[in-house]
Residue, then its C-alpha position, 0 to 999 in steps of 0.5 A: x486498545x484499538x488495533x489500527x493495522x492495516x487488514x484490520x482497518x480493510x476490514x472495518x469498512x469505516x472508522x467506528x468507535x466507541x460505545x455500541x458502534x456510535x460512529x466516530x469522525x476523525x480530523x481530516x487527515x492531510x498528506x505529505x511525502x515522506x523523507x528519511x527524517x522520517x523513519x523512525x517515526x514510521x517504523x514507530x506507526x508501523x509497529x502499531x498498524x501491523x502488531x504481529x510482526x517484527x518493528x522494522x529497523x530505524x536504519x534499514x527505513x531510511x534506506x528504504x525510504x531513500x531508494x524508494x520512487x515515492x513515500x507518502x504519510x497521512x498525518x492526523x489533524x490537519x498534519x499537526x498529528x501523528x502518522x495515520x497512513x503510509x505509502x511506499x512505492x518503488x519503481x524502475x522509473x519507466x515501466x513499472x511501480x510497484x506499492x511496497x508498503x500499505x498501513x492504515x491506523x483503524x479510525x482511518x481505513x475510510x481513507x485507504x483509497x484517498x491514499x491510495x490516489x495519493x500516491x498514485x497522484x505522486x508517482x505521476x507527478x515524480x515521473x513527469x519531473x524525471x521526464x519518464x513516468x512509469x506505464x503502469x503501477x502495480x499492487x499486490x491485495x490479498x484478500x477479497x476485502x483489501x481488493x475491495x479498497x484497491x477497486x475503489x481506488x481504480x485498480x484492477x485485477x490483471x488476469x495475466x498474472x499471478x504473484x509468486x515469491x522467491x524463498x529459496x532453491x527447491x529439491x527434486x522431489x519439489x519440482x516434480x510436485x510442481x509440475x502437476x500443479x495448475x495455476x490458481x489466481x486465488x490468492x493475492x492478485x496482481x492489480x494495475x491501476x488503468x490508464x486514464x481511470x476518472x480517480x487516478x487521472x493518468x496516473x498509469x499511462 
């Protein structure tokens, strides 16, 4: 069985299938934002997309999906199909948005940077209809391959930061390890799509 999860549809580079690599052109997609009616029918694709992790809770999607900025979903067959793509983005609705969520179905990873413009389109487009549209979006690509897709997308690495997560209070001992260490921008990067990018419009500004 394909596995149609996100890092593995970032590492694909295009939707090939079949024998001997015979490439094979899915329906063209179309999108949609997404609702809390919605959410099991996300956490039943993102289950698929991400099989190495736990399915999400029906009831927790819906919350997220309510206290979101945007959700978009990518629907196969000329929206008559299953979800193929997520996006979910949350904001302070005046500084900053931030994509929470990424997740393609493999035959699809071609389309990762049209989603990804997707909802860049519909965080600019709920801005405007807010009367204050966040200055700038933000993403977090871990790897060099979903950078890659983000690049195509018209993000770029902000080298003023990097992504730190919090797991919890350190001891002692931790802290003082910490104090020799150096700062490293090789993990997962900080992207900002620029204001005024030719793909993303004015998106970010």
């Amino acid at each position: 069985r394909a596995r149609p999860r996100a890092a593995a549809a970032a590492r694909s580079g295009g939707p090939w299938g079949g024998a001997q690599g015979v490439r094979r052109e899915p329906a063209q997609p179309t999108y949609e934002r997404a609702g809390v009616e919605d959410a099991a029918e996300v956490c039943d694709f993102l289950a698929e997309a991400m099989p190495r992790s736990a399915r999400r809770d029906d009831e927790r999607m819906r919350r997220a999906l309510a206290a979101s900025y945007v959700s978009v979903v990518m629907r196969a067959d000329g929206g008559r199909g299953a979800i193929v793509g997520f996006a979910r983005a949350v904001s302070d609705g005046a500084f900053v948005a931030a994509l929470a969520d990424l997740a393609l179905a493999e035959p699809y990873a071609a389309y990762a940077p049209a989603l990804l413009e997707r909802i860049a389109a519909e965080i600019k487009r709920e801005g405007i209809s807010r009367g204050a549209k966040p200055t700038s979006i933000a993403a977090f690509p871990a790897g060099t391959a979903e950078r890659t897709i983000f690049w195509r997308a018209g993000f770029r690495v902000d080298m003023q930061h990097t992504v730190m997560r919090y797991v919890g209070g350190a001891s002692d001992g931790e802290v003082e390890a910490a104090d020799h260490l150096r700062g490293s921008k090789t993990g997962s990067g900080y992207a900002v799509l620029p204001a005024g990018d030719a793909r993303g419009g004015d998106a970010a500004s």
